[in-house]
VEXTOR-975857 format. One record per residue: x, y, z of N, C-alpha, C in turn. Coordinates in steps of 0.2 Angstrom, whole numbers, padded with zeros to 4 digits, always signed. Example, Ala and Ser with C-alpha at 12.3 -4.5 7.8 and 13.67 -1.06 7.14 Angstrom:
<nodes>
+0066-0028+0039+0062-0022+0039+0066-0016+0039+0064-0011+0035+0068-0005+0036+0064+0000+0039
</nodes>
This chain:
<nodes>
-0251-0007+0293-0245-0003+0294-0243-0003+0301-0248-0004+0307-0247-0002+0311-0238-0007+0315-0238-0015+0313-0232-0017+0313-0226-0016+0312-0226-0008+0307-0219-0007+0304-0214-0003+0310-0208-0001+0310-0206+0003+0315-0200+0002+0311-0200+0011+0310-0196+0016+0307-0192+0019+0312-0186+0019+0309-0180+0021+0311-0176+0027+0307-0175+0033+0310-0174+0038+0306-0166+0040+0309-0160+0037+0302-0154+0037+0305-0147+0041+0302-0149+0047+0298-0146+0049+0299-0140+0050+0293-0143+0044+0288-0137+0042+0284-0142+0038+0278-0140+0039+0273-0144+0035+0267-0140+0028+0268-0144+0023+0268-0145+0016+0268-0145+0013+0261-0139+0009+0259-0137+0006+0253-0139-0002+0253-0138-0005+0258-0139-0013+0261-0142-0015+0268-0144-0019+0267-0147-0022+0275-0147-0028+0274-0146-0034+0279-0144-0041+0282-0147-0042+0287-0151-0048+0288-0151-0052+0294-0145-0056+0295-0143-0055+0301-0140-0057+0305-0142-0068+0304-0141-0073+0300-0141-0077+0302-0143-0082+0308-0149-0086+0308-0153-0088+0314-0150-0095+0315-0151-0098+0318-0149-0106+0322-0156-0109+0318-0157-0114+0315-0165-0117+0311-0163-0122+0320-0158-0124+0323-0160-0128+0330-0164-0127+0333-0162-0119+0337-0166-0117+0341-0174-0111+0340-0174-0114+0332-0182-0109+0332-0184-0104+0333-0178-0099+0335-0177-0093+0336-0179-0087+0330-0180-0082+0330-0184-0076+0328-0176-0072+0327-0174-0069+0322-0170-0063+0319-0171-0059+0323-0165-0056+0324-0166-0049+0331-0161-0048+0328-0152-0047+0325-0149-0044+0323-0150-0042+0317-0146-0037+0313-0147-0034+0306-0142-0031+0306-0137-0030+0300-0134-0026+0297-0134-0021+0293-0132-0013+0290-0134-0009+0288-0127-0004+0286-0126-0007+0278-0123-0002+0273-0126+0006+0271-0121+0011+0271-0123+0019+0271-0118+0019+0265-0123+0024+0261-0119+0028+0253-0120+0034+0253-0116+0037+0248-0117+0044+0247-0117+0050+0254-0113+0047+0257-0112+0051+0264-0106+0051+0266-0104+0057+0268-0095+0061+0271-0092+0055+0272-0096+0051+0277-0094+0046+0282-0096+0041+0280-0097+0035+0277-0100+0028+0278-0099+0025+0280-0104+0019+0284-0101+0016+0289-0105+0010+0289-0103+0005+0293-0106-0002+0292-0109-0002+0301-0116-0003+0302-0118-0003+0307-0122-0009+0309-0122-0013+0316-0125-0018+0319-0132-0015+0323-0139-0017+0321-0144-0017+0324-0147-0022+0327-0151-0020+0333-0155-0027+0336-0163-0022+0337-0166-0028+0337-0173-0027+0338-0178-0032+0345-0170-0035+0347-0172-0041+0353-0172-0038+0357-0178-0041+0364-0180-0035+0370-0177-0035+0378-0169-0039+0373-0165-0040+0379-0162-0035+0379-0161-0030+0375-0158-0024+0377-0158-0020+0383-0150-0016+0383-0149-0016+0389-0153-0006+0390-0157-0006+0395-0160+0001+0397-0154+0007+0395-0148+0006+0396-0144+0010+0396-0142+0014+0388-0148+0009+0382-0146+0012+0375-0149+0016+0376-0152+0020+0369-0154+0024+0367-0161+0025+0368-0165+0029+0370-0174+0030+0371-0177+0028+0366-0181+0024+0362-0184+0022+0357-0191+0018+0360-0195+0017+0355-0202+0014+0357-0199+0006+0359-0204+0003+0357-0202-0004+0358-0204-0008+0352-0198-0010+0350-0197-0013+0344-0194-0008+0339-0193-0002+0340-0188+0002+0336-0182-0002+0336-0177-0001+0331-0171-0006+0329-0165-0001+0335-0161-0001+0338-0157+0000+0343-0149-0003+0341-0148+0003+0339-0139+0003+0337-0134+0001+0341-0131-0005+0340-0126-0011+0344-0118-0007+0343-0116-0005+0337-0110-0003+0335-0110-0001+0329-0103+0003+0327-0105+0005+0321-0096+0006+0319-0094+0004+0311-0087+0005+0309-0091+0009+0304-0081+0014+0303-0082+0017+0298-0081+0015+0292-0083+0015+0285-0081+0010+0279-0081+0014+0275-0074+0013+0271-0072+0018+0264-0074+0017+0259-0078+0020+0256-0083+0021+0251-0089+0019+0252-0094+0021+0247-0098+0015+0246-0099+0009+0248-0107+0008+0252-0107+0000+0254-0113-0003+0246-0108-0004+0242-0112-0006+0237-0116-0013+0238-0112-0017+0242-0116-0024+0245-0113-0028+0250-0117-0031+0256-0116-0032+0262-0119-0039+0264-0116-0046+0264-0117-0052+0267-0116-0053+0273-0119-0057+0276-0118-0062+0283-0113-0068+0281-0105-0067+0282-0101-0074+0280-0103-0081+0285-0104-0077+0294-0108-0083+0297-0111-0078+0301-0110-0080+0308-0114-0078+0314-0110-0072+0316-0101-0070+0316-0098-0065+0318-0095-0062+0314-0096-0063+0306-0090-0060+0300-0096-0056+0296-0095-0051+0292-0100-0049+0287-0094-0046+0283-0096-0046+0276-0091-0046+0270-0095-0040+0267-0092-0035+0264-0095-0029+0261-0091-0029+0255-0093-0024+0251-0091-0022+0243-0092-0017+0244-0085-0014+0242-0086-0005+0241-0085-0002+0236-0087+0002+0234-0085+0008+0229-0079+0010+0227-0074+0009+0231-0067+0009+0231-0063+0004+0227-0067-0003+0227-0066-0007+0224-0063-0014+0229-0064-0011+0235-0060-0016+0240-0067-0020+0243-0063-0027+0246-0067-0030+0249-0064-0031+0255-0070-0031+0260-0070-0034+0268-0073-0037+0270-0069-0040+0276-0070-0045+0280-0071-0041+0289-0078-0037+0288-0080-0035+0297-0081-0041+0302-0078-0041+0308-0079-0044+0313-0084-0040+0318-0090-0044+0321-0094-0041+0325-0091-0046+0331-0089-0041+0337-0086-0045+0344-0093-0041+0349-0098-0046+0351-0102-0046+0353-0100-0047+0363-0095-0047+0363-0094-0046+0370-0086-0044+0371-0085-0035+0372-0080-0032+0371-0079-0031+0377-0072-0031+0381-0073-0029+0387-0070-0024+0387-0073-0016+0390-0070-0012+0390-0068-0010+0400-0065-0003+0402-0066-0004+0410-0069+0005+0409-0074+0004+0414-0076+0009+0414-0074+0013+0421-0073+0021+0423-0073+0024+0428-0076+0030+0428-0079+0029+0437-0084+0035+0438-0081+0038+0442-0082+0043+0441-0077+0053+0445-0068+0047+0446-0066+0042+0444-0061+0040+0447-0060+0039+0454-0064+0039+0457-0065+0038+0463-0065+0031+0467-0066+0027+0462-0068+0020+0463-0065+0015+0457-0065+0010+0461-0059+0003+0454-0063+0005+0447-0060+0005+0443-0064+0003+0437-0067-0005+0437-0071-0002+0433-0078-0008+0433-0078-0011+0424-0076-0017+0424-0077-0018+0419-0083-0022+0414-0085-0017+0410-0091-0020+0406-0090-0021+0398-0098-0026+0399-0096-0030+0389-0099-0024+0384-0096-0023+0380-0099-0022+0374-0100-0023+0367-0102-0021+0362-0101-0024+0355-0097-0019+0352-0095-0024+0349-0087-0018+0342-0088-0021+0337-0084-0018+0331-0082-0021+0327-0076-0020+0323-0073-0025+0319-0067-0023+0318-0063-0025+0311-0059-0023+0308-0060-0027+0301-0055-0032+0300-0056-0037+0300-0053-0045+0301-0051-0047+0297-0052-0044+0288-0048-0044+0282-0050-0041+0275-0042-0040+0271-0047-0034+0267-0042-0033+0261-0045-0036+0256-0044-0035+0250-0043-0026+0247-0040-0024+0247-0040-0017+0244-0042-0015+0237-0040-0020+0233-0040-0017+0226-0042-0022+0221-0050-0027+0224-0052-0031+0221-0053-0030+0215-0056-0027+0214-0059-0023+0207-0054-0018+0205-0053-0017+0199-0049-0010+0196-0048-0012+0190-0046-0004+0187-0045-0004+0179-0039-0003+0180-0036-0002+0175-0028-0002+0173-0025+0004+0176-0029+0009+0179-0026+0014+0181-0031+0019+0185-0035+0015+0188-0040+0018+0194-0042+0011+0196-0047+0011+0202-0051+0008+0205-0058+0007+0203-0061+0001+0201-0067+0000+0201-0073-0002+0204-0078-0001+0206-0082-0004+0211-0083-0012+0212-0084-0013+0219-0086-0020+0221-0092-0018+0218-0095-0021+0215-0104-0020+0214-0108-0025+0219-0107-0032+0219-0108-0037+0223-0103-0042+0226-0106-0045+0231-0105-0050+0234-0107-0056+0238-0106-0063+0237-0109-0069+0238-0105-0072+0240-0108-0076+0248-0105-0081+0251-0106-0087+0254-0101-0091+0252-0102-0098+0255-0096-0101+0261-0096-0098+0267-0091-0099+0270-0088-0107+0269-0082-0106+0267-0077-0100+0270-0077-0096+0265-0081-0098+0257-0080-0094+0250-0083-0089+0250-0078-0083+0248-0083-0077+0245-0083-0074+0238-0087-0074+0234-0086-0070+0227-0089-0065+0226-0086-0063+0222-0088-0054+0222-0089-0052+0213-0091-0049+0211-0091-0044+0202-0090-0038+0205-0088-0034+0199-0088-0027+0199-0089-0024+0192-0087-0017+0192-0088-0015+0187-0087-0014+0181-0078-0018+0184-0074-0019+0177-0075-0026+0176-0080-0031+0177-0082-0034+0173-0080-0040+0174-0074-0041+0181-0070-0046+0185-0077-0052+0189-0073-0057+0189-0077-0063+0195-0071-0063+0198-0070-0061+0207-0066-0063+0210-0066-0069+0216-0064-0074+0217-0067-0078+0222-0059-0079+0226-0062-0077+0235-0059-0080+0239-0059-0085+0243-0055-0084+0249-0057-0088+0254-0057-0085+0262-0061-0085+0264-0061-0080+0272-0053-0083+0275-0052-0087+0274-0043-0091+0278-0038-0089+0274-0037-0087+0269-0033-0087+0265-0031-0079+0265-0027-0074+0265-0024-0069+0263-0026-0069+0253-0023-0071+0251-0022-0072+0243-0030-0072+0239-0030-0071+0234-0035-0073+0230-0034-0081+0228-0039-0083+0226-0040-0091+0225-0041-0091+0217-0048-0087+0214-0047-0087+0206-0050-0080+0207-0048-0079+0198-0050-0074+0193-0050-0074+0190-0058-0074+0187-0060-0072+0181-0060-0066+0176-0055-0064+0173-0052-0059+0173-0056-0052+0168-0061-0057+0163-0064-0052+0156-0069-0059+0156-0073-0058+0163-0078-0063+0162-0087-0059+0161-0084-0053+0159-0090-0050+0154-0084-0044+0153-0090-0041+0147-0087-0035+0145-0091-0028+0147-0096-0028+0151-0100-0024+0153-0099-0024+0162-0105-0021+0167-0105-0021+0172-0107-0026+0177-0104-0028+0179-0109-0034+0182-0112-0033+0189-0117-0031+0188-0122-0028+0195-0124-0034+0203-0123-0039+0200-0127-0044+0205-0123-0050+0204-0124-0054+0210-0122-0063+0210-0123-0066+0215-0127-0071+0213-0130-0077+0218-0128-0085+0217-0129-0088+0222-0126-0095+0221-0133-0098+0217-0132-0103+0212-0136-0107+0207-0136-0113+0213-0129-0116+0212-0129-0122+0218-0122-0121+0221-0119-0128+0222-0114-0126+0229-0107-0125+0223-0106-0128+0217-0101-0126+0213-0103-0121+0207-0111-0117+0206-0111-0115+0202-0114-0106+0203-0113-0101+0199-0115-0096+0200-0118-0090+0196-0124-0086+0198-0127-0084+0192-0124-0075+0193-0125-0071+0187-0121-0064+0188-0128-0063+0184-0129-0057+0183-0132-0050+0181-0127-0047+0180-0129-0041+0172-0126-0036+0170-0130-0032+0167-0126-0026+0165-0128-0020+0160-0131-0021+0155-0131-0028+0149-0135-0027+0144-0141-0031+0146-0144-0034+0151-0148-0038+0153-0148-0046+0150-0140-0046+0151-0140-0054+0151-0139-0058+0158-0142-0064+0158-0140-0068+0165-0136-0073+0164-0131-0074+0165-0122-0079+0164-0124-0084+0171-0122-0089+0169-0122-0095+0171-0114-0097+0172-0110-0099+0177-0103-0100+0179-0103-0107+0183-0097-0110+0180-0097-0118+0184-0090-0118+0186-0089-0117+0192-0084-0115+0194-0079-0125+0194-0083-0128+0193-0077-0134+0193-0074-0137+0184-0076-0129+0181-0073-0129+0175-0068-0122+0172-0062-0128+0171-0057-0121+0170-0057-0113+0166-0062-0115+0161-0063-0112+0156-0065-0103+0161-0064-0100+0157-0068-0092+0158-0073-0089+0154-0076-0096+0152-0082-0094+0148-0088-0097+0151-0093-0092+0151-0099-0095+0155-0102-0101+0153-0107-0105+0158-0107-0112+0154-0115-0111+0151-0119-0105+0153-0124-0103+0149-0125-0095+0148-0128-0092+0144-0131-0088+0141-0139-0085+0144-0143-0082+0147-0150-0078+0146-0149-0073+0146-0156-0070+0140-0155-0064+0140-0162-0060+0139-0162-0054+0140-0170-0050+0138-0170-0052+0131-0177-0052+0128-0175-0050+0119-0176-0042+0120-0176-0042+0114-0176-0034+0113-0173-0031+0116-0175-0022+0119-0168-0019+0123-0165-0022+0127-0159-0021+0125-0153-0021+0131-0155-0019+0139-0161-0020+0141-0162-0015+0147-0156-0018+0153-0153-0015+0158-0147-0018+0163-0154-0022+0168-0151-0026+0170-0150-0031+0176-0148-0028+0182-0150-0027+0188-0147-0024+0191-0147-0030+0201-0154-0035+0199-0155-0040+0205-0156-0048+0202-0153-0052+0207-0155-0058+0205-0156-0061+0211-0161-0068+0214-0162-0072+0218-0163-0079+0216-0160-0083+0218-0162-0090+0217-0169-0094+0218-0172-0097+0218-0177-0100+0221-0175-0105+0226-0176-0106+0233-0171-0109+0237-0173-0116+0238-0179-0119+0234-0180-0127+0232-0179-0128+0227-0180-0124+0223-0179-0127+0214-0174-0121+0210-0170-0124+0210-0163-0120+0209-0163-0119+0200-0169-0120+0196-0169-0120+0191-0173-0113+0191-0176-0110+0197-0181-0103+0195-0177-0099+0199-0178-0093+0192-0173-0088+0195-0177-0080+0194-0179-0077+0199-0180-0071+0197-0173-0063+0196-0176-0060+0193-0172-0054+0192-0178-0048+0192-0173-0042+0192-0177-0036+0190-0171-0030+0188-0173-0025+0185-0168-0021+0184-0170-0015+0182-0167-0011+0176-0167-0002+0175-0177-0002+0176-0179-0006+0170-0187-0006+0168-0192-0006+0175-0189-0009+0180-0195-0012+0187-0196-0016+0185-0197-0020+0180-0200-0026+0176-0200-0032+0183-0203-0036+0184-0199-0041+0189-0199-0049+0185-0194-0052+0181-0193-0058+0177-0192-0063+0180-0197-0069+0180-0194-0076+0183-0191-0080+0175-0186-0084+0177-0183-0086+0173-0183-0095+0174-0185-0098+0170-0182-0108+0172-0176-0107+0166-0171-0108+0170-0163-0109+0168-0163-0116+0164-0166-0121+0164-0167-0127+0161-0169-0127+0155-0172-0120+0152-0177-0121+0146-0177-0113+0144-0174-0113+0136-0172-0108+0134-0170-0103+0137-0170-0097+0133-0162-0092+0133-0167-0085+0135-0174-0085+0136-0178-0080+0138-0180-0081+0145-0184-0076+0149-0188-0075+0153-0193-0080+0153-0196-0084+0157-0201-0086+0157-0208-0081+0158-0207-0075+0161-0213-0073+0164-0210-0067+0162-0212-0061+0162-0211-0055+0165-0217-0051+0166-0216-0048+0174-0224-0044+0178-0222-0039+0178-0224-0033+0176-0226-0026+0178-0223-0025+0188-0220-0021+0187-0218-0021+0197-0216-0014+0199-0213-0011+0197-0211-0005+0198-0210+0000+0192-0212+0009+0193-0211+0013+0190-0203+0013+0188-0200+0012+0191-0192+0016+0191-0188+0008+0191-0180+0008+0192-0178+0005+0194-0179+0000+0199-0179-0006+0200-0179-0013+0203-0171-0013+0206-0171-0013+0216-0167-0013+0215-0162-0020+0219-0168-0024+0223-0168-0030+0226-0173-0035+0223-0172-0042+0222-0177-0046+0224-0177-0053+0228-0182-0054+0231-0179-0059+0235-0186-0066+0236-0182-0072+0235-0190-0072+0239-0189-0077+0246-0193-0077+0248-0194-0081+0254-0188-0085+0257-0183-0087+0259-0180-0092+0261-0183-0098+0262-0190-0099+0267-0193-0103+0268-0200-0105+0265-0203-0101+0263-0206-0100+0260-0211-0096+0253-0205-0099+0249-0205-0096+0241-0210-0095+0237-0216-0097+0241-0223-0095+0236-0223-0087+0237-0219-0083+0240-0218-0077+0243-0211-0074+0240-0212-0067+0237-0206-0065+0234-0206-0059+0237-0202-0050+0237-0201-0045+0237-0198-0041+0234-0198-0037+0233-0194-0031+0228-0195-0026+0232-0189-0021+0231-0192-0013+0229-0186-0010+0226-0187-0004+0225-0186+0001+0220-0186+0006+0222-0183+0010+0216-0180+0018+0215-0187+0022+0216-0192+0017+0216-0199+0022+0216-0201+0022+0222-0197+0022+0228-0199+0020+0234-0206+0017+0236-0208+0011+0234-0211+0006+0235-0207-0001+0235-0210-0005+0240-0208-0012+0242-0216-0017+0242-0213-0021+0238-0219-0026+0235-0218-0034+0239-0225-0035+0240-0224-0042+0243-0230-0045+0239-0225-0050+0234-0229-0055+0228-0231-0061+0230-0236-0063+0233-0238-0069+0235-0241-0073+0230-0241-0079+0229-0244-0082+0222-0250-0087+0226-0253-0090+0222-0260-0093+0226-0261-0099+0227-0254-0103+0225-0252-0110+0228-0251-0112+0235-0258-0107+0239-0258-0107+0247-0257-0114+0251-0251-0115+0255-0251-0122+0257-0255-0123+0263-0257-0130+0265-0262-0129+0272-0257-0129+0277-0251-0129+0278-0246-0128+0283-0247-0122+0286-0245-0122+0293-0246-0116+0298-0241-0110+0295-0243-0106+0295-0239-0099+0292-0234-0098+0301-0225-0093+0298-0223-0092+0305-0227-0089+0309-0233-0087+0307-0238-0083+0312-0240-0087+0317-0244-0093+0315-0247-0100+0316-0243-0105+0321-0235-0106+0318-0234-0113+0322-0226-0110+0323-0225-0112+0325-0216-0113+0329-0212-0115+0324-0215-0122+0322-0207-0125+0318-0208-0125+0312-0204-0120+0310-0203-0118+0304-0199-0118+0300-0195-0121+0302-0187-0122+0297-0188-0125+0292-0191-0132+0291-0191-0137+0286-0197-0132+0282-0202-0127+0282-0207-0126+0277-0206-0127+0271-0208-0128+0267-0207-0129+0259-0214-0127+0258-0214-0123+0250-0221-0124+0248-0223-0129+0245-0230-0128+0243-0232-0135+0240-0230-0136+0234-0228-0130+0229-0225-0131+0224-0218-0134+0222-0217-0136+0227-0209-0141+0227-0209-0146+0229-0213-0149+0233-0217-0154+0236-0220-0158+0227-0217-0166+0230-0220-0173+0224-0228-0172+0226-0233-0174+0223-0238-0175+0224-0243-0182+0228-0244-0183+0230-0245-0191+0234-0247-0196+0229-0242-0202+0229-0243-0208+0223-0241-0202+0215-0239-0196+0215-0236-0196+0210-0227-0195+0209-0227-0195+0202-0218-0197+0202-0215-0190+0199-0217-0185+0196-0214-0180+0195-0218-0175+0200-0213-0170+0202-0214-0164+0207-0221-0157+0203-0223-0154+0207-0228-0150+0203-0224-0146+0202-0226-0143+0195-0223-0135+0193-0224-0132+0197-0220-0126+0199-0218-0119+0206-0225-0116+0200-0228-0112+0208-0231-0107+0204-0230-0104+0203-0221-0101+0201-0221-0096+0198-0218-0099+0189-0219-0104+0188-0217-0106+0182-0226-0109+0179-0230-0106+0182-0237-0111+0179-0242-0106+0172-0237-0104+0168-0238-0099+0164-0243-0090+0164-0245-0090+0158-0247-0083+0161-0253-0082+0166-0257-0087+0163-0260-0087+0169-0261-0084+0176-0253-0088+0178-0253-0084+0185-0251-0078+0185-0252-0075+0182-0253-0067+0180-0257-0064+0187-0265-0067+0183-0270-0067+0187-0271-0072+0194-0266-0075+0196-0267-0077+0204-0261-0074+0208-0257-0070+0207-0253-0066+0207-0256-0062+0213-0255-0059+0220-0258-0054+0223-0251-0051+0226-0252-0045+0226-0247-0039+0226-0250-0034+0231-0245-0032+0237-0246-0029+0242-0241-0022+0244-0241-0019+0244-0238-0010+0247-0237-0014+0256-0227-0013+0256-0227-0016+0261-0226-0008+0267-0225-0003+0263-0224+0003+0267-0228+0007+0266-0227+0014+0272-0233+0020+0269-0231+0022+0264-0235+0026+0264-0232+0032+0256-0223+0033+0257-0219+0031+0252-0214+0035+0251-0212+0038+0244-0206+0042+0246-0203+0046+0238-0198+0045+0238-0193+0042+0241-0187+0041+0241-0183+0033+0240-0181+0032+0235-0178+0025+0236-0177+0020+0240-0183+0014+0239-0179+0009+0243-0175+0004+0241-0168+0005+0243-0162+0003+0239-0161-0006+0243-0164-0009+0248-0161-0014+0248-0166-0018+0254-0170-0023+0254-0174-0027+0257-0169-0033+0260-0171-0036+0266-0170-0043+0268-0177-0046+0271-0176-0052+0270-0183-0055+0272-0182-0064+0277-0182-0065+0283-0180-0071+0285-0185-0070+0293-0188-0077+0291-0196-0080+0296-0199-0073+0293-0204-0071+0298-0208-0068+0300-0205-0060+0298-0199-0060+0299-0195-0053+0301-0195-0048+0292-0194-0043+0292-0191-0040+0284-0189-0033+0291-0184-0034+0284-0181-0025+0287-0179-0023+0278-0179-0015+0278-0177-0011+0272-0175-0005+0273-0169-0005+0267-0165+0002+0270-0168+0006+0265-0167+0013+0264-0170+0018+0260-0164+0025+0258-0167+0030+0255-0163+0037+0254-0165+0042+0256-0172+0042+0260-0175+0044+0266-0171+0044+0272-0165+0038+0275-0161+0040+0277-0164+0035+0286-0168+0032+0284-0175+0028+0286-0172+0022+0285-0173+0018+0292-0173+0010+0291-0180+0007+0295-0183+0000+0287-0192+0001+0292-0190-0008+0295-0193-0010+0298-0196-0016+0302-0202-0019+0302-0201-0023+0299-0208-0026+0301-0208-0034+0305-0211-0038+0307-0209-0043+0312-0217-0046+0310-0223-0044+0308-0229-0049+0307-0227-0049+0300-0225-0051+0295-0223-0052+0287-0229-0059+0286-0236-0057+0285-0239-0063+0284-0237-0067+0278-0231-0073+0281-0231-0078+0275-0231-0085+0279
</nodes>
């Protein structure tokens, strides 16, 4: 625990983001972003944990997260992306979407007692660089963004009423709409691949979408059996884009192969309450995360340990894969992931408590190299930077 470092800010935290790395320069995550709910004021705020900051911020220990800028944002931040290195795209409650820009070198002019020229210094702003007002709605109110996902320059978003909206960061206009592309709520949405998209909803189905088909019917079906319980996260597997975990109302955590029937492949026991993120590794997928409304956060390691250097161990890290994605030497089909090697790996399955004791919901994990950050309703943003993966 001793790695963690809490930041108590003030504001219930709905979303968190890393900031986007360079795979060129080898570089380690130092920025993050952080959506606020259920407060007077909500606001979209820029954090760094990098040790160039300038002595003039705020007093905190080292490595405490130190507040770069903050906008104010109407409603609800139900969900909050990185479009590149300077845009973040949010989903409100209000049912509008934006386009934040972070200007990382503001000039402002500063003046002491007036006595002397003013002095011009940099700072960071941000500012909102486009924005869809009324993405979402019903016939005579406003509906939440619930999610959003992007592929610059593309962004798409669901909501509550049940819409797929897809833009374009350049474009003013909408590009499409799916207009009664569920009848229920649709909680979540991640890219399957570069033309296709997966949603989550309120009866515990996962919808398949091929956006180079004109149709507004999804081009597949999965679903829980039995109760309807909702869907509330979904992540892709980021080598084999046929495994897909979810979690939802139950904590249940379900890996699913989209290739082969209309069921879960798996489902693990993970949380008391509500599942509220899952995610797994960018680089390292034998490695997953969750947490939940029972304020715990989970790190699922499976035991397809690769002899490759963990980001702890070696520098270049970008290319990692595990071994579960990897052909086999002199063989012609790839091994099964291990989270598809049935129930078995039940039991190779190891489960970790990534914080101390909490009681308050943890609504929203990010995880990229070495780094995780997670937001809460404690009002608490935690860090960690040794993430043994």
């Amino acid at each position: 625990m001793e790695s963690i470092n809490a930041k108590y800010v003030s504001q219930k935290i709905s979303k968190t983001k890393w900031r986007p790395v360079s795979h060129s320069d080898l570089q380690l995550p130092e920025i993050f972003a952080t959506g606020s709910w259920d407060n007077e004021d909500n606001r979209i705020s820029i954090w760094s944990i990098g040790s160039n900051l300038s002595t003039g911020m705020e007093d905190g220990f080292e490595g405490d997260p130190q507040l770069l800028c903050e906008h104010k944002h109407d409603g609800d931040v139900l969900d909050l992306q990185f479009l590149d290195q300077d845009r973040i795209v949010t989903a409100s409650s209000t049912g509008a979407v934006t386009i934040f820009r972070h200007h990382q070198n503001s000039q402002v002019l500063a003046f002491e007692f007036l006595l002397v020229d003013p002095e011009v210094l940099l700072v960071q702003t941000i500012s909102v660089s486009q924005l869809w007002a009324r993405a979402h709605r019903y016939p005579c109110d406003n509906a939440p963004c619930t999610g959003v996902v992007c592929s610059s320059p593309e962004i798409v978003t669901v909501g509550e009423d049940g819409r797929i909206v897809v833009f374009r960061a350049d474009q003013e206009g909408v590009v499409r709409v799916i207009e009664n592309a569920d009848s229920s709520t649709i909680h979540a949405v991640t890219y399957l691949r570069t033309t296709e998209i997966l949603t989550v909803n309120s009866i515990g189905q996962l919808k398949l979408w091929d956006f180079r088909q004109q149709s507004n019917s999804p081009s597949q079906i999965l679903s829980l059996s039995g109760d309807r319980v909702p869907l509330h996260c979904v992540d892709r597997h980021p080598n084999q884009q046929h495994i897909v975990a979810t979690g939802g109302q139950d904590g249940m955590l379900c890996v699913w192969d989209v290739r082969q029937g209309n069921t879960p492949f798996s489902l693990m026991e993970a949380h008391t309450a509500e599942m509220w993120e899952v995610h797994f590794h960018p680089t390292n997928p034998d490695h997953l995360f969750t947490c939940s409304e029972d304020g715990s956060l989970l790190h699922w390691e499976t035991s397809s340990h690769s002899d490759m250097p963990s980001f702890l161990q070696g520098g270049r890290n970008s290319s990692m894969v595990s071994r579960s994605a990897m052909a086999p030497a002199g063989g012609k089909q790839p091994l099964i992931s291990a989270w598809l090697s049935g129930d078995s790996s039940k039991g190779r399955l190891e489960t970790t408590h990534m914080l101390p004791s909490q009681t308050l919901s943890v609504n929203s994990l990010d995880v990229l190299g070495p780094c995780l950050v997670c937001g809460t309703d404690g009002e608490a943003i935690f860090v960690n930077r040794q993430v043994p993966v």
